[in-house]
C-alpha positions in Angstrom: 194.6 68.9 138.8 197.6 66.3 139.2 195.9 63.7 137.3 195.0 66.1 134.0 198.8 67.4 134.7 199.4 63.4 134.2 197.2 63.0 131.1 198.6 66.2 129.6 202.6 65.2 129.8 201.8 61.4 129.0 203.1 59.8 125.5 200.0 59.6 123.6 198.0 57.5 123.2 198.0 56.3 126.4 195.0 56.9 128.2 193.9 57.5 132.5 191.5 55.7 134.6 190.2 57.5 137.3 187.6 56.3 139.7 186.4 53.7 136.9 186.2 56.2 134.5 188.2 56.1 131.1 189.6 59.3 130.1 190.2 59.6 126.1 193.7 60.8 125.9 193.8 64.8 124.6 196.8 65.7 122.7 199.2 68.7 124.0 200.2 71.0 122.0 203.4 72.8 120.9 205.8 70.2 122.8 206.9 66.5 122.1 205.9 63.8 124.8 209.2 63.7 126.3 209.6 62.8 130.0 213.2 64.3 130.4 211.9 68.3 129.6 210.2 70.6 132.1 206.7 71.4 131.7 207.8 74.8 131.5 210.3 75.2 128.8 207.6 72.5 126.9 204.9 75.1 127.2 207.2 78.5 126.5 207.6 76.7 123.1 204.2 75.9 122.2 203.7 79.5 122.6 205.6 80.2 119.3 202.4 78.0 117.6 199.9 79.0 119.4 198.2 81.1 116.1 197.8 77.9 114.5 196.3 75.6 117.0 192.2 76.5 116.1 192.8 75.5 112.8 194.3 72.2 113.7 192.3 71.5 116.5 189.3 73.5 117.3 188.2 73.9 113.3 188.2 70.0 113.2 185.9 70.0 116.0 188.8 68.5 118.2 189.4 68.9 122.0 193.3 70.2 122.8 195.3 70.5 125.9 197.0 74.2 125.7 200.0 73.9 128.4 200.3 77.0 130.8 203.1 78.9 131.8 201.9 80.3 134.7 198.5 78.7 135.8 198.8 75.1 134.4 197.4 73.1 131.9 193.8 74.4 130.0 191.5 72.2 128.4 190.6 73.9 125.1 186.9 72.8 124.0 185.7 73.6 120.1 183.4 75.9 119.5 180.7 73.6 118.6 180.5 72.6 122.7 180.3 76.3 123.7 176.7 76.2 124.1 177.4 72.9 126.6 180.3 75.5 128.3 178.2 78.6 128.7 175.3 76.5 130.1 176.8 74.8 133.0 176.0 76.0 136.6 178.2 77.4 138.5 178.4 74.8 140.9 179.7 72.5 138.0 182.0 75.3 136.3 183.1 78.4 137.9 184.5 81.3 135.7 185.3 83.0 138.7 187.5 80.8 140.3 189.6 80.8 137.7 189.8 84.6 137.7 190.3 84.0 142.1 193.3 81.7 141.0 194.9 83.5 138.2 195.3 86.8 140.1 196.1 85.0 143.8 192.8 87.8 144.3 192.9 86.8 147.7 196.0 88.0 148.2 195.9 90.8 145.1 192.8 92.0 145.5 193.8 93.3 149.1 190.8 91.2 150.8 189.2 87.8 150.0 185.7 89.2 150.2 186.3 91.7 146.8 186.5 88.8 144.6 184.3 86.0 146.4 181.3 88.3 146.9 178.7 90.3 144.7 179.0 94.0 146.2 181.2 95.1 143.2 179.2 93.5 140.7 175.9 95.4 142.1 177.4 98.4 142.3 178.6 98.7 139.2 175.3 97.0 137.5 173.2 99.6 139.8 175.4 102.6 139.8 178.1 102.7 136.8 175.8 101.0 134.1 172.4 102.6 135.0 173.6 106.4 135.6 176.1 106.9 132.3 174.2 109.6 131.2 175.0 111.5 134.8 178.6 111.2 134.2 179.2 111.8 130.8 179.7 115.5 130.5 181.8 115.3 133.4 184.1 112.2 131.8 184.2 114.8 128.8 185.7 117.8 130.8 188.1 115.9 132.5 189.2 114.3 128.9 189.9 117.6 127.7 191.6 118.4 130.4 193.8 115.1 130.6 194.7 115.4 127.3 195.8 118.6 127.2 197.9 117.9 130.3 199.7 114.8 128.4 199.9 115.8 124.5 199.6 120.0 124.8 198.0 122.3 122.5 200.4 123.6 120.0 198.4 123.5 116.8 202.2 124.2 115.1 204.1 121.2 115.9 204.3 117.3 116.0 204.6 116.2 119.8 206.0 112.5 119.9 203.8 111.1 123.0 204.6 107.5 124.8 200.8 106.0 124.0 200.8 103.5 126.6 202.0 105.9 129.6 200.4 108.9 128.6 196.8 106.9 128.4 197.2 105.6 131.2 197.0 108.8 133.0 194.4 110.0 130.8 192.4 106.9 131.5 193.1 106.6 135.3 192.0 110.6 136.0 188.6 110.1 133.6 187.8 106.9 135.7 188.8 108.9 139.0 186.3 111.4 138.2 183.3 108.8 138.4 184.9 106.8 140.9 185.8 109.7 143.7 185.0 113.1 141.9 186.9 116.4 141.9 189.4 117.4 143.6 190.9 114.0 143.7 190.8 113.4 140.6 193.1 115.6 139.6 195.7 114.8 142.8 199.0 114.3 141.2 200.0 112.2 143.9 196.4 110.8 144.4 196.6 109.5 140.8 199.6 108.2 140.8 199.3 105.7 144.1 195.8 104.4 142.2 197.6 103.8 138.4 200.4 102.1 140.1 198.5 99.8 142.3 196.6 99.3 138.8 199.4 98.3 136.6 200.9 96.3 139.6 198.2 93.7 140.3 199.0 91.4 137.3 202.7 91.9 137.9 202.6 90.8 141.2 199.8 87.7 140.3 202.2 86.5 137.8 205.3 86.6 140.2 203.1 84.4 142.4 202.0 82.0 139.8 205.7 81.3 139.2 206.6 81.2 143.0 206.2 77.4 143.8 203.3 76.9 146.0 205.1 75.3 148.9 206.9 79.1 149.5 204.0 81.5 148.7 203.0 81.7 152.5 206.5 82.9 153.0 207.2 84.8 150.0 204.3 86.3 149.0 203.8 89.1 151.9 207.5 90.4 150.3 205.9 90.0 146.6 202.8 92.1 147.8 204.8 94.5 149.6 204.4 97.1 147.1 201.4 97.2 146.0 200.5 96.8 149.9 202.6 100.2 150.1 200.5 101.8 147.1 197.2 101.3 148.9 198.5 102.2 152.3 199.3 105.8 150.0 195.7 105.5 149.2 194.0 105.5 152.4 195.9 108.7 153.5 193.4 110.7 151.0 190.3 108.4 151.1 190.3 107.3 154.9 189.3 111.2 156.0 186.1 111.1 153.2 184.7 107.5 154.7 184.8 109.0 158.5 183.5 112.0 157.3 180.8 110.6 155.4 179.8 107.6 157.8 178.6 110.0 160.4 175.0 110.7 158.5 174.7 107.0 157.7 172.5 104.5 159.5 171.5 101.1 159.4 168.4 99.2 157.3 168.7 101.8 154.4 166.8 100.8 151.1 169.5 100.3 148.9 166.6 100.8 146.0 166.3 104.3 147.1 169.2 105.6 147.5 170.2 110.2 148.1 173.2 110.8 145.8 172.2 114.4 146.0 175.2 115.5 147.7 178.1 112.6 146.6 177.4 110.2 143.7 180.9 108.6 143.9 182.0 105.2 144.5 182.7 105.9 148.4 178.8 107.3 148.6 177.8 103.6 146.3 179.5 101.7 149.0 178.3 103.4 152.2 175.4 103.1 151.3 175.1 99.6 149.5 176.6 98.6 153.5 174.5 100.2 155.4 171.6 98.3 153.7 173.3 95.0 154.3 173.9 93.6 157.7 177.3 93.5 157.5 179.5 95.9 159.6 182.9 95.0 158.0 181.8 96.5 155.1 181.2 99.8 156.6 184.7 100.7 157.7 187.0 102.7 155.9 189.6 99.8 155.4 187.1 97.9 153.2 185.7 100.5 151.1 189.1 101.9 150.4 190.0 97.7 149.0 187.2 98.0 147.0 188.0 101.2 145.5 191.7 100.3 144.7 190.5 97.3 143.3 188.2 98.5 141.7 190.7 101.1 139.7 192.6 98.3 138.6 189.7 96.8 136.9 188.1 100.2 135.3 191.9 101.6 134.2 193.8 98.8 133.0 191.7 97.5 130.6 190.7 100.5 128.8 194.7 101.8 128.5 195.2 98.4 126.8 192.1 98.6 124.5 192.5 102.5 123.8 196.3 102.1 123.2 195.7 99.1 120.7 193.4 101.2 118.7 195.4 104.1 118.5 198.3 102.2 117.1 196.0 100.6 114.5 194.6 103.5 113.4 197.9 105.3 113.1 199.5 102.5 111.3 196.5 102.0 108.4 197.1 103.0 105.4 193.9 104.5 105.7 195.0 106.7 108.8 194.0 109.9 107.3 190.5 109.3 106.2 189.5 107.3 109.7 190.0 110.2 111.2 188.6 112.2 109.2 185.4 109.8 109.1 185.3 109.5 112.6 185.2 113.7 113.1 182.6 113.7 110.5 180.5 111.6 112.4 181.0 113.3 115.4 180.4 116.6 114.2 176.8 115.1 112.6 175.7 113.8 116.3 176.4 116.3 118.2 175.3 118.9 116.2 171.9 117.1 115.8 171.4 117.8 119.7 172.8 120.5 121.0 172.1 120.9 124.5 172.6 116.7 124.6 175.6 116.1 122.7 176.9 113.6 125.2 174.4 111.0 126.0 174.4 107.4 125.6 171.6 107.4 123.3 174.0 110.0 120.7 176.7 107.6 121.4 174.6 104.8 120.6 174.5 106.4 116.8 178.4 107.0 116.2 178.5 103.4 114.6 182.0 104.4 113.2 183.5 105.3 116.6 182.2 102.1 118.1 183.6 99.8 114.7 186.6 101.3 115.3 187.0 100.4 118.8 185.8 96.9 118.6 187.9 96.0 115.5 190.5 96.9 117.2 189.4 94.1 120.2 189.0 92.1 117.9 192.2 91.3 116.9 194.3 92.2 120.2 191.7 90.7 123.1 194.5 90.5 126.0 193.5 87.4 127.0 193.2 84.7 124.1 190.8 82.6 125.7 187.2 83.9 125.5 185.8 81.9 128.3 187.8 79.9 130.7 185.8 78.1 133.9 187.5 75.8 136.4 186.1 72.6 137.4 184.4 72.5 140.7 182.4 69.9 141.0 184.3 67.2 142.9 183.1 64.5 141.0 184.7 66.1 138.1 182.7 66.5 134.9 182.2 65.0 131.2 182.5 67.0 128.0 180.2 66.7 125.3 182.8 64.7 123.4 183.5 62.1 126.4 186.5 63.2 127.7 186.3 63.6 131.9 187.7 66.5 133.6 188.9 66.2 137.2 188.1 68.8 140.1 190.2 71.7 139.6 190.7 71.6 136.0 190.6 74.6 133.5 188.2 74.3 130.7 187.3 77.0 127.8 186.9 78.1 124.4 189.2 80.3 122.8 188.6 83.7 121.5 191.6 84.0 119.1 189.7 81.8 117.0 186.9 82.9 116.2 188.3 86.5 115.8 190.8 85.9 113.0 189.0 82.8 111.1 189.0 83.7 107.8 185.5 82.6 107.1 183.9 84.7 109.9 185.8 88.1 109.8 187.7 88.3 105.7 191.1 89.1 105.9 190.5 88.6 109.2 194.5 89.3 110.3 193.8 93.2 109.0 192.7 96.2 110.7 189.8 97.2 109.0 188.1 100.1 111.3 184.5 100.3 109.6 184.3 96.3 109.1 181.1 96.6 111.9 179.7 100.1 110.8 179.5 99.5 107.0 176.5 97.3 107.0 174.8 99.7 109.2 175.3 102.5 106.7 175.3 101.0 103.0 171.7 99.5 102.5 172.5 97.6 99.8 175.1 96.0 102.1 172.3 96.0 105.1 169.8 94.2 102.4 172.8 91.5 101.4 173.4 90.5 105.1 170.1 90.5 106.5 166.9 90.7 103.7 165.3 93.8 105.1 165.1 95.6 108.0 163.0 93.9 109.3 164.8 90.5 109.0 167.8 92.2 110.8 169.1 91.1 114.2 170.6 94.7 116.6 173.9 95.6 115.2 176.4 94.5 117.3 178.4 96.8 119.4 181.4 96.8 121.1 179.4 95.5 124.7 177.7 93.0 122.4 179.2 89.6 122.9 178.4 86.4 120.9 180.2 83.5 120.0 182.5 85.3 117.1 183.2 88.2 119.5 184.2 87.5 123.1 186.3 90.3 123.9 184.3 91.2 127.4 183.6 87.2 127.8 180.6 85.5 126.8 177.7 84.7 128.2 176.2 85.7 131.6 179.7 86.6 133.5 180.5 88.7 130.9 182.4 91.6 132.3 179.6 94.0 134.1 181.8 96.6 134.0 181.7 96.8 129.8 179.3 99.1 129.5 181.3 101.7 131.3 184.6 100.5 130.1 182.8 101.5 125.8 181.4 104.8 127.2 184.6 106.5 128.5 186.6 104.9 125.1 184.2 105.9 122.5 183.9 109.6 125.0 188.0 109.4 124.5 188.2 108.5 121.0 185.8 110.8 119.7 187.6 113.8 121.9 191.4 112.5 120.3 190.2 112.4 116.7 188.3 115.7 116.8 191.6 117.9 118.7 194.4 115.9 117.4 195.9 114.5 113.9 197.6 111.6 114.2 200.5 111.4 112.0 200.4 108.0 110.3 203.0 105.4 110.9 204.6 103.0 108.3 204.1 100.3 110.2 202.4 99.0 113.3 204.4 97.9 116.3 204.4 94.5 117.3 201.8 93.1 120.5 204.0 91.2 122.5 203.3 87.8 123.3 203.4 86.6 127.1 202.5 83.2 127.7 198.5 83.0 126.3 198.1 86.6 126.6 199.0 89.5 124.3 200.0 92.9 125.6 200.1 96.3 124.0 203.2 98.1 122.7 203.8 99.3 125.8 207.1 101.3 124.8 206.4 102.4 121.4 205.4 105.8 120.6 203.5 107.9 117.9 203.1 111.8 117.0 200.4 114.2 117.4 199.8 117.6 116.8 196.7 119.7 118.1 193.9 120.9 115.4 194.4 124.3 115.5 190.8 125.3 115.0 190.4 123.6 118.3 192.6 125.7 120.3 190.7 128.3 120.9 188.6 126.4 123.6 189.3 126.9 127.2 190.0 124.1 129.7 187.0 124.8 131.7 188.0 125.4 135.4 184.4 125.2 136.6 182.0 122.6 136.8 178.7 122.8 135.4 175.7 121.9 137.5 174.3 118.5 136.5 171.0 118.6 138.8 170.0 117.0 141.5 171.1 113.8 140.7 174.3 114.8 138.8 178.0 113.8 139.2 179.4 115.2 142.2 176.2 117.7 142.0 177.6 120.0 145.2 181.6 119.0 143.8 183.7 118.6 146.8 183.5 117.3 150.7 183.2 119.8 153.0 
């Protein structure tokens, strides 16, 4: 990494020889080659410019140096190598490490094993992808009862709500529901341990990435302190499930054939996803409980971002009104075409209005502005299509701001346009323009679908496995908010604010809402209804 940090603060052109190799001088961005400034203060500028850079650079099939803040220089490839980026082995380039090395995840992530190993990613591929249907009218109940707990009921009034806080809780006691099933999930204190530990883990990585490297052995234990404290909180309620639950498990279980008759929750995944592994560390309550709080942070803070986002965009059109309207329409005309299965993915799968909505709204505030970032492992280093040679350790990627406002891709591609993705699925003579005939057509995208225009999840095949999840409970939530609530439009959308390469939410702003009052009427269930054998939390509680 030293000698690209070399290359990337050099006056151009010079150019670096390493092991015999010639290294074509990239250009950084957004500071002058200046020896006197920091690194730093160079890079916190550039940031200003950043909007610009794919136009200059990546447009004109050009290779660029985007300074870091936090994680160090990144070598941002055009979109025409993507193909060459996607394709490389893991050995070669590793999308995970850079995620390892970002987040300090073996520090963050409360064990090194949660981020170096496959269990989540099986787990959620076998359990949270392939079951959806299981869980979502449970995720529907508990939205009702979230948001009626954060923005009320009174039909007669405007309630000014705090977006991002109030989702947050909304999203953290839906995700709770899957992940560890009623009671818990509606433990005030319970809930509050798991979205704090959430919203602390990028806090605390970024404090790291800033603390110089020579000190994080000693500093970091004082960094981690309180998210350490959080999950400590945490074990106090899921500790007593694990011991209980351990007791009827045994080794050399088929995890093909798993009994989720009497828990289908995370904790039952995990037991039993352990106890068909030889590996006893993964049976104890210590590691299940890292993997749960880990994996909170990674099914809650997402979807507060991406649900928050489009609730500000959709307040702030000027075509608030008849959005929601559309969107209740639409809802209304699933549902009421099945009855006894309004909630199921395949109904889901038809609200193409709800889905437009929410990816639009990804679209143009993805948190992270690179779409696919891989660090260098091979220790040889490696060459780029157009010659340039990366050392070990470097940071390579395309960026996803891009291709999500370029003009020629996406028209006024800097708007919020909530049906852009739904229209050509509805209009024929639109459907015909695009694609010929029906027959012709390629599957509408959706908001899981990624390509190289759309990389909100990633691209390619570490694209997040956790997406299909993440859409279900939004397009569950935004469907519920837009069929009990009015939004009262805004005059103008707040502003996303810019950290480093990243963009944020409006984390402080806040918006009205006022409950539709033919809605009202409907009571917060307190029961549960039975969703068979293989349903939800089918028997509801431990013992």
């Amino acid at each position: 990494m030293s000698r690209l940090r070399k290359l990337s603060a050099a006056p151009l052109p010079r150019a670096c020889m390493r092991e015999g190799v010639v290294i074509r001088p990239l250009p950084l961005r957004g500071a002058r080659p200046s020896r006197t400034k920091p690194r730093r203060m160079s890079a916190t500028r550039r940031i200003m410019s950043y909007k610009a850079l794919d136009t200059i650079y990546s447009k004109r099939n050009r290779v660029f140096i985007l300074p870091n803040v936090v994680t160090g220089p990144e070598v941002i490839l055009p979109m025409t190598q993507i193909r060459w980026l996607l394709d490389q082995p893991d050995e070669v380039l590793n999308q995970n490490e850079v995620n390892r090395h970002f987040l300090h995840a073996d520090r963050t992530m409360l064990h090194k094993n949660v981020i170096r190993d496959t269990v989540h990613g099986h787990v959620i591929r076998r359990e949270l992808t392939k079951e959806l249907d299981v869980y979502c009218n449970d995720i529907v109940e508990e939205i009702d009862h979230a948001l009626t707990v954060n923005w009320g009921t009174n039909p007669n009034a405007w309630k000014e709500v705090a977006v991002y806080d109030t989702m947050l809780d909304v999203i953290s006691r839906i995700s709770n529901r899957v992940l560890v099933g009623d009671p818990l999930c509606r433990n005030k204190e319970y809930l509050k341990r798991t979205s704090t530990f959430s919203r602390g883990v990028v806090i605390t990585a970024g404090l790291m990435n800033l603390t110089p490297a020579i000190l994080q052995p000693l500093l970091c234990p004082f960094i981690m302190a309180y998210d350490t404290y959080q999950y400590w909180k945490i074990t106090k309620f899921i500790f007593p499930i694990v011991k209980k639950r351990i007791l009827k498990f045994r080794p050399g279980l088929d995890y093909k054939k798993p009994d989720y008759s009497e828990h289908n929750d995370y904790i039952q995944w995990a037991l039993h996803d352990a106890f068909s592994h030889d590996d006893p560390q993964e049976r104890t309550p210590q590691m299940i409980t890292k993997r749960l709080s880990v994996l909170s942070f990674a099914a809650i803070q997402s979807s507060v971002i991406t649900i928050t986002n489009a609730l500000f965009d959709i307040a702030s059109s000027p075509s608030c009104a008849d959005i929601q309207q559309s969107l209740r329409d639409e809802v209304k005309t699933v549902t009421a075409s099945q009855p006894s299965e309004e909630w199921t993915r395949a109904n889901l799968a038809k609200m193409h209005r709800l889905d437009s909505a929410l990816r639009e709204s990804m679209r143009l505030w993805g948190f992270i502005s690179r779409g696919v970032m891989k660090m260098v492992v091979k220790r040889e280093g490696v060459t780029i299509p157009s010659g340039e040679h990366l050392p070990y350790g470097s940071k390579v990627g395309v960026t996803a701001y891009g291709p999500h406002h370029d003009e020629s891709i996406y028209p006024q591609a800097f708007k919020y346009d909530a049906f852009r993705f739904s229209r050509a699925i509805e209009d024929p003579a639109l459907f015909e323009n695009m694609f010929g005939s029906q027959d012709d057509a390629p599957k509408a995208p959706t908001m899981v679908t990624s390509n190289d225009n759309f990389m909100a999840f990633s691209h390619g095949r570490h694209a997040c496995p956790g997406r299909f999840f993440a859409a279900n409970q939004l397009k569950l939530l935004l469907a519920a908010i837009t069929t009990k609530y009015e939004i009262e439009p805004m005059a103008e959308r707040p502003e996303n604010p810019w950290l480093n390469n990243t963009v944020g939410p409006p984390i402080w702003e806040k918006m009205r809402v006022r409950r539709r009052a033919e809605t009202v009427a409907r009571p917060v269930a307190s029961t549960y209804p039975h969703c068979g054998a293989k349903g939800l939390h089918a028997h509801g509680r431990d013992p």
